[in-house]
VEXSE-155510 format. One record per residue (C-alpha): x, y, z; residue number from 1. Coordinates in steps of 0.2 Angstrom, whole numbers, plus 2048, in hexadecimal, padded with zeros to 3 digits. Layout:
BEGIN
<atom <X; Y; Z>; NUM> ...
% end
This chain:
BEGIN
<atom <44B; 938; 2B9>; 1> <atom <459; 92E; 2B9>; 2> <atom <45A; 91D; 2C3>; 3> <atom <469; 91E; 2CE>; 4> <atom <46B; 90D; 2CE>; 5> <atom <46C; 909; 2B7>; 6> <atom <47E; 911; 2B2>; 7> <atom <479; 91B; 2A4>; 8> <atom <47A; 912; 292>; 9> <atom <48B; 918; 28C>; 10> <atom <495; 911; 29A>; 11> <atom <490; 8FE; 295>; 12> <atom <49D; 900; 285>; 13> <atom <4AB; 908; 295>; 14> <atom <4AA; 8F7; 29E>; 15> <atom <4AF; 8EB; 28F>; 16> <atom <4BC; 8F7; 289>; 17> <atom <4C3; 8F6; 29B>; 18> <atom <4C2; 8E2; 29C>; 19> <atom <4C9; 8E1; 28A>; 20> <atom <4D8; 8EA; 290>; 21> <atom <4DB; 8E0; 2A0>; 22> <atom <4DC; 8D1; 297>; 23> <atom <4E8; 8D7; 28A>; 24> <atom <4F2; 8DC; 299>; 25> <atom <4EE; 8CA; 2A1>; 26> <atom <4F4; 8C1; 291>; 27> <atom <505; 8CC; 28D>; 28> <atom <50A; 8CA; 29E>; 29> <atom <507; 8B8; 29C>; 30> <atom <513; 8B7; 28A>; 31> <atom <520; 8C2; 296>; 32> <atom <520; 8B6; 2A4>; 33> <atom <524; 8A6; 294>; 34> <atom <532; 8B2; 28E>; 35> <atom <526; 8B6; 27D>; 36> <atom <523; 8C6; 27F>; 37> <atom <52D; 8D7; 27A>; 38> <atom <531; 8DB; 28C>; 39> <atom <539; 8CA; 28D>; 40> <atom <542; 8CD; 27E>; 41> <atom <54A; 8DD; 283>; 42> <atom <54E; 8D6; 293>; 43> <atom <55C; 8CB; 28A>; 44> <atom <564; 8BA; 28D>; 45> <atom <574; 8C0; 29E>; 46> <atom <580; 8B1; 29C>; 47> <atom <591; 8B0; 2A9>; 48> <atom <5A0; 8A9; 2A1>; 49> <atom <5AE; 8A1; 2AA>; 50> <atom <5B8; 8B0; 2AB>; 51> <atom <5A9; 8B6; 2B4>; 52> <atom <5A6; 8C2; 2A7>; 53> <atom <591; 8C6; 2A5>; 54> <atom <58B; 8C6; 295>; 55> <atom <57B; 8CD; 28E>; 56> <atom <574; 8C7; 27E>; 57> <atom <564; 8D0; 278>; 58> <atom <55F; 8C1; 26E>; 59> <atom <565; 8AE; 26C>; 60> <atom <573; 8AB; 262>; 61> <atom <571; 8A7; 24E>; 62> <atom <582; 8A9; 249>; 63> <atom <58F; 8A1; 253>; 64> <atom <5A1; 89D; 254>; 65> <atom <5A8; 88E; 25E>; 66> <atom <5BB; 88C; 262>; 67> <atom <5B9; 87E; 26D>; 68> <atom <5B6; 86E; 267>; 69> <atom <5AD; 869; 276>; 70> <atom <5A1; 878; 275>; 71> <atom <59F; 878; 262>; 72> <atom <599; 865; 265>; 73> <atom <58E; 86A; 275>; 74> <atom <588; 878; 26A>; 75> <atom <580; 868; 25B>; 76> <atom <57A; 85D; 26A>; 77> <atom <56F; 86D; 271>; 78> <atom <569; 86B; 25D>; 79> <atom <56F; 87B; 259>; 80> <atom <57D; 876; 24E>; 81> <atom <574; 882; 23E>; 82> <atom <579; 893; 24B>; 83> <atom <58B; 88D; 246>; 84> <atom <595; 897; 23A>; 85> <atom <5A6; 896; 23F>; 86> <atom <5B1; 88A; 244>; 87> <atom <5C2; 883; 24D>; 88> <atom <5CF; 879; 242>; 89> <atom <5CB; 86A; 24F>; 90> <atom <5BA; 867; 24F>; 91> <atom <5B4; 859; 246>; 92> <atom <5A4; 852; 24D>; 93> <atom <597; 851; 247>; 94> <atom <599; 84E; 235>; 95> <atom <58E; 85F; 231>; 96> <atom <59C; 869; 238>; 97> <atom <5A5; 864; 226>; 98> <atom <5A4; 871; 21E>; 99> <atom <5A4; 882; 228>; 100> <atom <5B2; 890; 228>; 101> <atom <5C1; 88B; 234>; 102> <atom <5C6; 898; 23C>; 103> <atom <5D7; 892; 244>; 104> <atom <5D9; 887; 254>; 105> <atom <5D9; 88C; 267>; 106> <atom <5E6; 897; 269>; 107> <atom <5EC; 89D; 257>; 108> <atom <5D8; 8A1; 251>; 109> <atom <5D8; 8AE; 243>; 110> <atom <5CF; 8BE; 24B>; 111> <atom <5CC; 8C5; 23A>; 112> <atom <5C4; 8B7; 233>; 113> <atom <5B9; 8B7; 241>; 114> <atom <5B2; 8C6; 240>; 115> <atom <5AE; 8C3; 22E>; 116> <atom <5A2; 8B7; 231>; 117> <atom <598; 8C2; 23B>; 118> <atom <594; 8B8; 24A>; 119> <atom <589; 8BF; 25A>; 120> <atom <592; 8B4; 266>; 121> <atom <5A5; 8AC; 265>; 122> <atom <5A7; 89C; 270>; 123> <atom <5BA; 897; 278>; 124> <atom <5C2; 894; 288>; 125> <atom <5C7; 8A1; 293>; 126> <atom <5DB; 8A3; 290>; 127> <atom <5D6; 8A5; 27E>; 128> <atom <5E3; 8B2; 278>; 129> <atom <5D3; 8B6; 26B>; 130> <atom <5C5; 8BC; 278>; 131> <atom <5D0; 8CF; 27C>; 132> <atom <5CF; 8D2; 268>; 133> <atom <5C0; 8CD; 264>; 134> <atom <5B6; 8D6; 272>; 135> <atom <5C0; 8E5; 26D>; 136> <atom <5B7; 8E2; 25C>; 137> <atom <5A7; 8E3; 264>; 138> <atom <5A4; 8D0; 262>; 139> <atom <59B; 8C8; 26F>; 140> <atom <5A6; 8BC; 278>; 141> <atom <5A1; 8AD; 286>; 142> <atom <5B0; 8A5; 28E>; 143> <atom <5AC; 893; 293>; 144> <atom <5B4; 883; 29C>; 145> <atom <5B1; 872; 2A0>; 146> <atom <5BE; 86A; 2AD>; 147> <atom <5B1; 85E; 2B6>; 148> <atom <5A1; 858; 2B2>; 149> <atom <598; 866; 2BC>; 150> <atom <5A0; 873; 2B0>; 151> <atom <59C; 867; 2A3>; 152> <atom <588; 868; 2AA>; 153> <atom <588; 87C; 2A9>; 154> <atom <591; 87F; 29A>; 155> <atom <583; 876; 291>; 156> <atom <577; 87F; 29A>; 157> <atom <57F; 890; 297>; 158> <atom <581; 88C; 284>; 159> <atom <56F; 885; 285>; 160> <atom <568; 897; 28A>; 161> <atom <573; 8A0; 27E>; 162> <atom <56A; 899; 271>; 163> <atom <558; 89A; 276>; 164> <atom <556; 88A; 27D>; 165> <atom <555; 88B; 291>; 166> <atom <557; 87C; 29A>; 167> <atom <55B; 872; 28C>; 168> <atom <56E; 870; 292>; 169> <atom <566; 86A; 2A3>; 170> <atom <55A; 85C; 29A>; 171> <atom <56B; 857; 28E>; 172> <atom <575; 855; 29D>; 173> <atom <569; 84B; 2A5>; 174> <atom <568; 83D; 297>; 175> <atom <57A; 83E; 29B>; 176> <atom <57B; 83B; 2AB>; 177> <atom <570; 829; 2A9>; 178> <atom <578; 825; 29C>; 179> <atom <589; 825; 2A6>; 180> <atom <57D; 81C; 2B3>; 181> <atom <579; 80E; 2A7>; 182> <atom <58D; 80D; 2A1>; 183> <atom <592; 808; 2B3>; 184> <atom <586; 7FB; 2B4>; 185> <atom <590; 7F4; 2A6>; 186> <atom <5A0; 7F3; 2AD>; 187> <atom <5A5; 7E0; 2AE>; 188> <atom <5A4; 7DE; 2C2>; 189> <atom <5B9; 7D8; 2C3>; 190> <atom <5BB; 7E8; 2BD>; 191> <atom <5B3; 7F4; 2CA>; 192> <atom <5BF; 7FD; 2D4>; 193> <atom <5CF; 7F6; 2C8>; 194> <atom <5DA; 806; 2C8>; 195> <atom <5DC; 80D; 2B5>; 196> <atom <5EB; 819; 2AE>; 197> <atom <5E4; 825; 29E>; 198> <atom <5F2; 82B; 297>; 199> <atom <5F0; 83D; 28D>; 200> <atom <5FB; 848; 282>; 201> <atom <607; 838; 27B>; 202> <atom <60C; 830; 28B>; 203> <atom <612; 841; 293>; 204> <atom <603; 844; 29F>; 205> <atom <5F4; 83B; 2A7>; 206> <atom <5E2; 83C; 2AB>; 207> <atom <5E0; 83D; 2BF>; 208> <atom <5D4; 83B; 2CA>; 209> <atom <5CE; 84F; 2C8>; 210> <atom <5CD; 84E; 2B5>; 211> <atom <5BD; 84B; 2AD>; 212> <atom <5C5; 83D; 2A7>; 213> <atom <5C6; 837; 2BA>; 214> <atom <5B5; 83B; 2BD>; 215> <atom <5B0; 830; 2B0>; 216> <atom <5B9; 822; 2B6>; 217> <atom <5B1; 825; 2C4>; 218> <atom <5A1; 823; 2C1>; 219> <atom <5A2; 815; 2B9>; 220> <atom <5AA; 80F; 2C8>; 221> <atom <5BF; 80C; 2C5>; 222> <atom <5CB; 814; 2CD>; 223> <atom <5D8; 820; 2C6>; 224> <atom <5EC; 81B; 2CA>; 225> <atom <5F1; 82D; 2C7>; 226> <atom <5E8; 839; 2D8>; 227> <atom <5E0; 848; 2D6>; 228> <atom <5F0; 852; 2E2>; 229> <atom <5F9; 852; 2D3>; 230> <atom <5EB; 85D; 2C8>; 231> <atom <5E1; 859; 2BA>; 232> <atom <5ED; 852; 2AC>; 233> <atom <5FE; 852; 2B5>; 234> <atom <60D; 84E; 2AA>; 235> <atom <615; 83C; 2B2>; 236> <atom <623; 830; 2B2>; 237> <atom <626; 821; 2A9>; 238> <atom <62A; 81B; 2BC>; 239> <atom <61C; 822; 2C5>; 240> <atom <60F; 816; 2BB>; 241> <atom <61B; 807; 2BE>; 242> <atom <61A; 80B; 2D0>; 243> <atom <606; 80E; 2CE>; 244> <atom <605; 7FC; 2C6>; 245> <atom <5F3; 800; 2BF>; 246> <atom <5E6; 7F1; 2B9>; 247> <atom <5E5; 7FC; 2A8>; 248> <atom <5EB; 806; 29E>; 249> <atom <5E2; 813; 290>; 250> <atom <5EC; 81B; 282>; 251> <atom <5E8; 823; 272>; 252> <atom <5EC; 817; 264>; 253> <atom <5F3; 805; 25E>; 254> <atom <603; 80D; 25C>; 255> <atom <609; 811; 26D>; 256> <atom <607; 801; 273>; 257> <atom <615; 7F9; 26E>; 258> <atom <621; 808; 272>; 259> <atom <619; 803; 286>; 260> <atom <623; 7F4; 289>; 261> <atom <632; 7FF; 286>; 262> <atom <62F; 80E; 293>; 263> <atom <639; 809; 2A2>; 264> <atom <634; 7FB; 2AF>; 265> <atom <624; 7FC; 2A3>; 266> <atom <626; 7EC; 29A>; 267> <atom <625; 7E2; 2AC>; 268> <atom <612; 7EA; 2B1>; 269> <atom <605; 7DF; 2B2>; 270> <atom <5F9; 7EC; 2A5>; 271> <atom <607; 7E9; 298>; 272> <atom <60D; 7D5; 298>; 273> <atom <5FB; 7D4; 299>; 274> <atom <5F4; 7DC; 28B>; 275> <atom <5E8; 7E7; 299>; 276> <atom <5E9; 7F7; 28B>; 277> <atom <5D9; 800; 285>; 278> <atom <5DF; 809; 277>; 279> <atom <5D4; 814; 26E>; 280> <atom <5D3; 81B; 25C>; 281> <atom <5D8; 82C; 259>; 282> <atom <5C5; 833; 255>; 283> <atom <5BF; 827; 263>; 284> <atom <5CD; 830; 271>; 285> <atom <5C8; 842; 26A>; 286> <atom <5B7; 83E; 270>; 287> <atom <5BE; 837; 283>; 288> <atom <5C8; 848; 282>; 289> <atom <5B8; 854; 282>; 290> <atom <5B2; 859; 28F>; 291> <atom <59F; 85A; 286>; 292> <atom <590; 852; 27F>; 293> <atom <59A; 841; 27C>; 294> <atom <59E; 83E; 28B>; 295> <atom <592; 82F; 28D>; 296> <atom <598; 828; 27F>; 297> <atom <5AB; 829; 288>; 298> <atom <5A5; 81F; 294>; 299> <atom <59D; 812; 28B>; 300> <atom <5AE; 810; 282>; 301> <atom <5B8; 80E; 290>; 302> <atom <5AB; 800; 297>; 303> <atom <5AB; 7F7; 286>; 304> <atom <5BF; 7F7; 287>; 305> <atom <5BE; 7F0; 299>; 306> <atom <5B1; 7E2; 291>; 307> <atom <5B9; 7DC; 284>; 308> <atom <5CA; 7DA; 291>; 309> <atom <5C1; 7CD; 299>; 310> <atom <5C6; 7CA; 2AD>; 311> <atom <5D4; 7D3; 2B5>; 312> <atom <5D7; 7C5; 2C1>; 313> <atom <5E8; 7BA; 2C1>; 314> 
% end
């Protein structure tokens, strides 16, 4: 007679079979919750550009075309700089870039040559006359901008999960931000609060209070003679910086020092009979004009300037 409690014999090789396949089930849920696993992989990487456009990319990009400076250099700080095959006539940091196929600059970029290269994803800002085409084409296309240091923060975050690597814009723009921490802390203490003038695009505009620029200034704890009313880089007078009087003036280069002291009124400001002029060398203001990766090293620029000025007092 058979015991009602002892399964018979064959059931013993059911229950093992049916454990072995829970923890298979256990351990491919586990590679699908780390993002390893084929489910994941379908699933896709969703990005939203600044147009507010979603974009769905089954995988990481490998082959990429930049048409911003700035975003070609976020894209080698997130060490991805190899996924690059295509380039703007502009960018120039870092030295690897040397080398790759140029495709044109920011609003003339050559569509054809573009497409030639292959590339799963195209970089460039959002007016970019390039985007229509291209998507047209089937290319996949991400729109992205950096007027503040907040955009500045998602753009490398965004890139950063384009390319596999989640959270490493975050963890970037962190070393960033203590870096711009440890910048102020330098900033001889007669010059905290001076107000400062940047000058942009050849003397014709400025950097206010709402640029980048500004905010940069402002975290190292200077003020900014141009306000943010006026927008971001608004074009100014000759006579509106007499009026602002500023402790400091920033340009561009050596050069456009001299042609100062013959702007109207600008020869009797304090900044200019005093020699208070940061000027910067052309491949050192490229850098201040990005809004990306560099931007600690903007700062540290601007502080170094102010150093070797010595004290703004009488």
């Amino acid at each position: 007679m058979t015991s009602l409690h002892a399964p018979p014999h064959p059931a013993q090789p059911r229950r093992h079979t049916v454990s072995t396949t829970v923890r298979q089930i256990a351990k491919a849920a586990a590679f699908v919750a780390l993002g390893l696993g084929p489910a994941a992989h379908a699933a896709g990487i969703r990005l939203e550009d600044a147009r507010g456009t979603t974009l769905e990319l089954q995988a990481p990009a490998r082959r990429i075309v930049s048409l911003m400076p700035s975003l070609t250099e976020t894209v080698c700080a997130l060490d991805a700089c190899d996924r690059l095959v295509g380039i703007d006539r502009h960018a120039n940091w870092p030295a690897s870039l040397k080398g790759l196929p140029q495709v044109g600059g920011i609003d003339d970029a050559n569509v054809e040559r573009i497409v030639a290269l292959k590339p799963d994803l195209v970089l460039l800002r959002p007016r970019s006359r390039a985007a229509e085409p291209l998507e047209r084409l089937g290319l996949k296309v991400l729109a992205l901008d950096a007027k503040t240091h907040a955009d500045m923060r998602r753009v490398m975050e965004t890139l950063a999960r384009a390319t596999g690597r989640a959270g490493a814009g975050e963890a970037f723009w962190k070393k960033i931000d203590a870096r711009l921490n440890a910048a102020r802390a330098r900033v001889p203490l007669d010059w905290q609060g001076r107000r400062v003038y940047f000058e942009v695009h050849g003397g014709m505009a400025a950097a206010s209070e709402s640029s980048f620029i500004g905010e940069t200034l402002a975290r190292l704890g200077l003020a900014n003679a141009v306000p943010g009313t006026l927008g971001p880089f608004p074009k100014m007078s000759p006579e509106f910086v007499v009026r602002a009087d500023p402790d400091v003036l920033m340009v561009s280069a050596l050069g456009e020092i001299s042609a100062m002291a013959t702007r109207p009124g600008w020869s009797a400001m304090s900044a200019v009979r005093r020699g208070r002029i940061c000027s910067f060398a052309s491949a050192r203001f490229d850098l201040m004009m990005r809004p990306g990766p560099r931007l600690d090293e903007a700062a540290d620029a601007i502080v170094g300037c102010l150093e070797s000025l010595g004290s703004p007092r009488p």
